[in-house]
N, C-alpha and C positions, 0 to 999 in steps of 0.2 A: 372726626375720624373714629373716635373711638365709643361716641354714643349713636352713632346709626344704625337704623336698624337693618338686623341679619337675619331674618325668617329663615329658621331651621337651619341654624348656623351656617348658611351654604359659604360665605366667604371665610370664616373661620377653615372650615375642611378645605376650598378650595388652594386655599395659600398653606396650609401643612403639606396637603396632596403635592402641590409644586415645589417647597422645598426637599422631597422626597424624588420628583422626576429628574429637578435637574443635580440632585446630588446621586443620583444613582449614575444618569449619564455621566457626569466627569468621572466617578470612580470604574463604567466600564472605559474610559477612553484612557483611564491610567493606567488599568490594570491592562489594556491591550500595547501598555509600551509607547502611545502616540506621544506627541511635543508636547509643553504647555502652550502653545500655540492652538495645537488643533483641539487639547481638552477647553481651554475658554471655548472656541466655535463651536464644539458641543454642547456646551450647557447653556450657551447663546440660542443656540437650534432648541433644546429641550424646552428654553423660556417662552421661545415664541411661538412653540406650537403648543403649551399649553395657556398662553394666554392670549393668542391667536383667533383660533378654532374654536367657530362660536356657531358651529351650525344646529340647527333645530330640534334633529336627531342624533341617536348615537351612530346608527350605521352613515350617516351623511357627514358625522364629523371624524370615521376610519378614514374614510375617500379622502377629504380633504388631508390627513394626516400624511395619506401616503402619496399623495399627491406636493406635498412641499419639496420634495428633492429636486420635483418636475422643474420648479422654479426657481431654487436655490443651485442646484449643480452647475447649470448655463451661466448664470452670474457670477459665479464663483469662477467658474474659467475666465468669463471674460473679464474681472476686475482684474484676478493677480495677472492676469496676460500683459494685460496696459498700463501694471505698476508703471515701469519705467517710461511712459508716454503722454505726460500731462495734460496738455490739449486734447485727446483724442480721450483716455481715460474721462475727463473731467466732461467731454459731451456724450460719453456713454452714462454716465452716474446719471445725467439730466434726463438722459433718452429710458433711462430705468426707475426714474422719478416718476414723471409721464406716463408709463404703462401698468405701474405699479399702481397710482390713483385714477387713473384708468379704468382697471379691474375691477374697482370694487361693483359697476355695475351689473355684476351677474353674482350678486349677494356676501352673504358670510366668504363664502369658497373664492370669490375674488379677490375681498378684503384680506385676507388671510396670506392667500396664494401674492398678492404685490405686497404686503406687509414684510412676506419671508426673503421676497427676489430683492428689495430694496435695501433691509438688515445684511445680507451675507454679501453685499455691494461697501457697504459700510464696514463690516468687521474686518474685510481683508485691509479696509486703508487703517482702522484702529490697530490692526497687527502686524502691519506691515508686512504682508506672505505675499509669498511670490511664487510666482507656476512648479518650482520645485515641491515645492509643501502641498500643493493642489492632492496627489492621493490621500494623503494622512487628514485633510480636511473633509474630503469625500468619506473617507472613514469615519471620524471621530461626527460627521451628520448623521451619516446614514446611524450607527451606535447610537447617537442619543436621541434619536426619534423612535427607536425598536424599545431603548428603555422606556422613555417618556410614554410612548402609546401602551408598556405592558404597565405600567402604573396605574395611566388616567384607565384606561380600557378592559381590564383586570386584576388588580393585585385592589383598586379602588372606584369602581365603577359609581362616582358619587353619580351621575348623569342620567343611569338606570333606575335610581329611587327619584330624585329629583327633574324633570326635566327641565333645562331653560328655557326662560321665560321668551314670547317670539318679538323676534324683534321686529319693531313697527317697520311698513314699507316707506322707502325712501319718496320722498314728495317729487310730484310727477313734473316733468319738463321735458321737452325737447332740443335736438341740435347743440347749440353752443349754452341754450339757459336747460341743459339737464345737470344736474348737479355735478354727476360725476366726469363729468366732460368739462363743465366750468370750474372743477378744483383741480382738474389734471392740468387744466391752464395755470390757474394761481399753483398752484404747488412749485410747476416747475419755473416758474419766473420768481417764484420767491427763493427757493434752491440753486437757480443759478444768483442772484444776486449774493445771497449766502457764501456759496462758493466763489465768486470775485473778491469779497470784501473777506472773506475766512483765509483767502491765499495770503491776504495781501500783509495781515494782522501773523499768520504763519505757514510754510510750506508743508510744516509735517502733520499739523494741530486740524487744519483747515473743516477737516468732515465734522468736527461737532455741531458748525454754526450749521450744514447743510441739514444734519440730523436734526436738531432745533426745526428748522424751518418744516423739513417732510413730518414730524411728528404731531406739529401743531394744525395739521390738516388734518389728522385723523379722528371721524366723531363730531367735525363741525360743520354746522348749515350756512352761515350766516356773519356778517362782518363781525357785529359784535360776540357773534359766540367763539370765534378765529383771536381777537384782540384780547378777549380776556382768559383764553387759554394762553396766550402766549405771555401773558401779563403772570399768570400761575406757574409757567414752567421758568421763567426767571426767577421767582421767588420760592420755587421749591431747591433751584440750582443754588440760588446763595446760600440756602441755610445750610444745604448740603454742600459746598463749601469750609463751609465757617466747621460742620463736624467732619469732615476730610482732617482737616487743618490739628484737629484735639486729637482724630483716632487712628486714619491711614497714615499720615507721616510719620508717626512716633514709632508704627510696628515695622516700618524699612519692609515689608514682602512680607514676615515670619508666616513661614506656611498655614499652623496650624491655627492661629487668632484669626490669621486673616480669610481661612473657610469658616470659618464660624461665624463671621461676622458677614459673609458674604452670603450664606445662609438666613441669616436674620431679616439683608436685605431683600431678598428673594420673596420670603412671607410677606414684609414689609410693602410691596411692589403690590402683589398681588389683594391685599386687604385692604390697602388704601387705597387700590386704583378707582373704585367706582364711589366712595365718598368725596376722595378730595384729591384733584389733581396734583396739587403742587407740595403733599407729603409723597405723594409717589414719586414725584421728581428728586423728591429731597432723598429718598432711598434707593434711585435710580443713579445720583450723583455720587452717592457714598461708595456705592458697589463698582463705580466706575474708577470712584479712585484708590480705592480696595486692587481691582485688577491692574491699573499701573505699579502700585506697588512690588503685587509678583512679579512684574514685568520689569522691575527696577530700575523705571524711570520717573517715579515719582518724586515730586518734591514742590514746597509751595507756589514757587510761580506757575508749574503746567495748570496748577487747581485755579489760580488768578486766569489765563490764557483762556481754559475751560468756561471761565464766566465772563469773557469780554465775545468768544464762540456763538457763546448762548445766547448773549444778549443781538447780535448782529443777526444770528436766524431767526428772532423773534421781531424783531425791524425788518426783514425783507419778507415773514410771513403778512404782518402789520401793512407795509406799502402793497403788498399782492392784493389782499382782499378789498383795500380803497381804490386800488386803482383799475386791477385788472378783472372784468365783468361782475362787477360787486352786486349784492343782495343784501337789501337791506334785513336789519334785525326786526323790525315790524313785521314785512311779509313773511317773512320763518315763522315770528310767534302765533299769527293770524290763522298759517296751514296748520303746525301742531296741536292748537287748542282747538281749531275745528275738528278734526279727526277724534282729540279725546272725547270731547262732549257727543257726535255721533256714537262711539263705542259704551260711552252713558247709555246712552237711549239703545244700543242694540242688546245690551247685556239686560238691562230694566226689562226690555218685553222678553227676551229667552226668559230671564225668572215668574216672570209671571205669566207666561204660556206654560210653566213645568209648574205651579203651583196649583195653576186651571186644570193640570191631569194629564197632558201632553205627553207622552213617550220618549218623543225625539230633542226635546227643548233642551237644550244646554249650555246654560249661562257661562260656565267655568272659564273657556276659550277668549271668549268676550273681554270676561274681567281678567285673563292675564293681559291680554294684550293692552289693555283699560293701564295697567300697569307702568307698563314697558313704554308707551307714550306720555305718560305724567312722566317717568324721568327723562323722557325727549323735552316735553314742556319745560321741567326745571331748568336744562340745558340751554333751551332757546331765551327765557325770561334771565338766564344766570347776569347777563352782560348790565340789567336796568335793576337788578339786586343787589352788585356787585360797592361794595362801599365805596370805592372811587367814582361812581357813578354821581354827574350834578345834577341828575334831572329827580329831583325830590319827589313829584308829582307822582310821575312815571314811574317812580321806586315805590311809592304808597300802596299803588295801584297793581304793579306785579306782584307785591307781597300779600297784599288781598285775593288777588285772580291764585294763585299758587296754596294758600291756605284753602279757598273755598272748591279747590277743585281736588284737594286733600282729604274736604267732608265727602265730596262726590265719592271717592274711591274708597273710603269708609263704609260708607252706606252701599255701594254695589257690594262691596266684600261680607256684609252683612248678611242684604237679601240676598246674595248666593249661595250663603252657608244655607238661613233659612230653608231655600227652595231644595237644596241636596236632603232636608229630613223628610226621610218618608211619611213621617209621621203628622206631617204640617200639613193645616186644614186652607182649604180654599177660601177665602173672603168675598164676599161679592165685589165689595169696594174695591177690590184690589185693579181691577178692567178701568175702575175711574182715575184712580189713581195713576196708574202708568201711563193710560192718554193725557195728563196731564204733567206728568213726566216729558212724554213725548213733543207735548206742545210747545213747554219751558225751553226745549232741547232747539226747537224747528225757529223757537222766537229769536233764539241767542245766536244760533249760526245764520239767521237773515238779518240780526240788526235791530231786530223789532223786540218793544217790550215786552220780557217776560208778564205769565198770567198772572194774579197772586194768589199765592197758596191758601185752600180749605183751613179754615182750624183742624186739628187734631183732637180726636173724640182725647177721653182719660183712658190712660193708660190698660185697664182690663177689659175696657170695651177696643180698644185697638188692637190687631194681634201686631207679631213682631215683624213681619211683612209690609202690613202699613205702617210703619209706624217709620223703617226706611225708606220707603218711598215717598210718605210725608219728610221725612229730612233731607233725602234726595230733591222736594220739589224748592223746598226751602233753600240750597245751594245755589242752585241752577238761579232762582231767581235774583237772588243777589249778586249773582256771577254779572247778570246784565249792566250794575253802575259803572264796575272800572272798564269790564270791555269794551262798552260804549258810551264812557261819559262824552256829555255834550260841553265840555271843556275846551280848550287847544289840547294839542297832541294828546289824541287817545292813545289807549296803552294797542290797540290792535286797530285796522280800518274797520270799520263796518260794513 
């Protein structure tokens, strides 16, 4: 968590930035006189639209911003409408499960837009509102999304110096085998089980396990990439737990420790979320029992209740993805490491058609997205890395495929600095070198043995060009043992 790397600080700023959005929104919802009711709902809204909203640009992620009421207000009617109506309530939550994983198939803006209609589905039963409080909750959103967007949008436009990185397109299927079609099935069959065995454990408690179950679907391709997130969010819950237990119970609500501390968590959330799931769970748990406290109903057995919740949506996420239209972990790592290694080879020849003298060549795009797929990679390889894992072999072999395609992204990052100096001289060898890039690339996404690499002249006869592309060939080439050893169970098919 705390030695990953942060290229130009972007998650350092971005988790200040959001301790700053969602503490300005609850201070406009108190200062307009709303409940503590509808100021949590605000700063709930402020969370997830700035940790939400992941569109490509800044003008695409206004629209989405103001586009979340679109999907939050409807929900928010209909949940407190059906407090009092169990059964009917409890097939609308599923029926909002469903379209919420659903959406995500028309990108970031869908992801975003079911992430918010599902959350404000959830917080009405974590706060128990009811159609009375419906205006003051319409308030204290609409407020904390006008704060939250003059923050991110204005007051600190990190997104205008930096852009985010694009995120890789979703792997192609149709029908029932398109992804987002086949998790809106698991989600909501693991959501209703959730919700049966969550009633059944408590009537009032019940949404955690469902929460658990819709969170563990978000971000995952693949059986084992679903089981060992769920495996992470239980063990971020216990340990968050266990400091509930030393810091929320002893401070009884006291206002002022307990924004400070809910503060902390908020950074916390935010900085950890893309190194390591289950510290963010562990500050996702604390801030939850931080907020029972104001609510003054805290005390250790809800925090025990809390993890018996969690554990039960992490078992009916667990039964969904084995039972209901499963995908193996194989075929997930097969699609994502094909896609990286072709974005090798597209980035390889942009740099070296812009070193040739090309105008238009531009590796940059390439190598972000080169990026943004190696942490898909990691994610789909996570489940045969993961140290409970028994298959020893298989663990050898991802941890090789993951390091060697670590030099791959080195060495693109390299020759694309390279190729941006104007100053850098064309090589003749450079045309050899790349086709033989390209051929390492065409040998390993068919199966067939890479070529072996040229020696490497000395160092002052090589310029810095070749000298990554000779490391680039050198990767690729060894990339071929673990992807396709001729062992039992390769780590991907051939």
């Amino acid at each position: 968590m705390f030695v990953a790397p942060d290229p130009g600080r972007l998650r350092l700023r971005n988790s200040a930035r959001a301790v700053v959005g969602v503490g300005l929104a609850v201070a406009v919802s108190e200062l307009a006189g709303l409940s503590l009711t509808a100021s949590i709902t605000g700063g709930l809204a402020a969370l997830l639209a700035l940790f939400t909203v992941m569109d490509p640009t800044v003008r695409a992620q206004r629209v989405t911003t103001a586009l979340l009421p679109a999907a939050g207000f409807p929900v928010l009617a209909l949940a407190t409408t059906l407090h009092g109506m169990p059964p009917v309530r409890d097939a609308a939550f599923l029926a909002v499960v469903f379209a919420g994983v659903y959406a995500r198939r028309w990108g970031p803006r869908g992801h975003a837009l079911g992430i918010f209609g599902f959350m404000m589905f959830f917080v009405t039963q974590f706060l128990h509102a009811l159609p009375a409080q419906l205006p003051e909750l319409y308030a204290a959103v609409g407020l904390a999304l006008l704060a939250s967007g003059a923050v991110r949008f204005l007051l600190w436009p990190i997104e205008r110096r930096t852009p985010p990185a694009p995120a890789p397109p979703a792997l192609p299927g149709t029908g029932l085998g398109r992804p987002t079609t086949r998790q809106a099935f698991q989600a909501t069959a693991a959501c209703g089980f959730a919700l049966a065995i969550g009633q059944a454990l408590s009537e009032d408690r019940w949404y955690w396990a469902v929460g658990t179950a819709w969170w563990i679907f978000v971000n995952t391709a693949s059986r084992g990439e679903t089981l060992v997130r769920g495996f992470r969010r239980v063990l971020g819950t216990v340990i968050g737990i266990a400091a509930g237990l030393l810091i929320a119970v002893p401070l009884h609500g006291a206002p002022a420790p307990t924004a400070a501390l809910v503060a902390v968590c908020v950074f916390g959330i935010f900085y950890t979320a893309a190194p390591s799931y289950s510290w963010m769970m562990f500050f996702v748990t604390v801030m939850a029992g931080l907020l029972y406290g104001l609510l003054g109903v805290l005390h250790p057995g809800l925090l025990l209740l809390r993890f018996e919740e969690t554990a039960v949506g992490a078992l009916g996420a667990a039964l969904a993805v084995v039972l209901v239209l499963p995908v193996t972990t194989h075929a997930t790592n097969d699609a994502w490491i094909q896609r990286a290694l072709r974005r090798v080879h597209a980035a390889t020849a942009e740099a070296t058609a812009r070193l040739a003298g090309s105008p238009t060549a531009d590796p940059g795009p390439h190598a972000a997205e080169l990026e943004a797929l190696l942490a898909r990679v990691r994610m789909a390889l996570a489940p045969l890395v993961h140290p409970l894992s028994p298959f020893r072999a298989r663990k050898a072999r991802a941890r090789e495929v993951i390091a060697l395609l670590d030099d791959c992204s080195r060495e693109v990052r390299g020759l694309v600095a390279v190729a941006a100096d104007p100053d850098a001289s064309h090589d003749a060898r450079l045309a050899a070198a790349c086709w033989r890039v390209e051929a390492a690339v065409e040998a390993l996404t068919a199966g067939a043995p890479a070529p072996t690499p040229e020696p490497l002249p000395h160092a002052p006869e090589a310029g810095p060009a070749l000298a990554h592309l000779h490391g680039l060939e050198r990767a690729l080439t060894a990339l071929a043992h673990p992807l396709h050893s001729s062992r039992p169970s390769p780590l991907v098919d051939a």
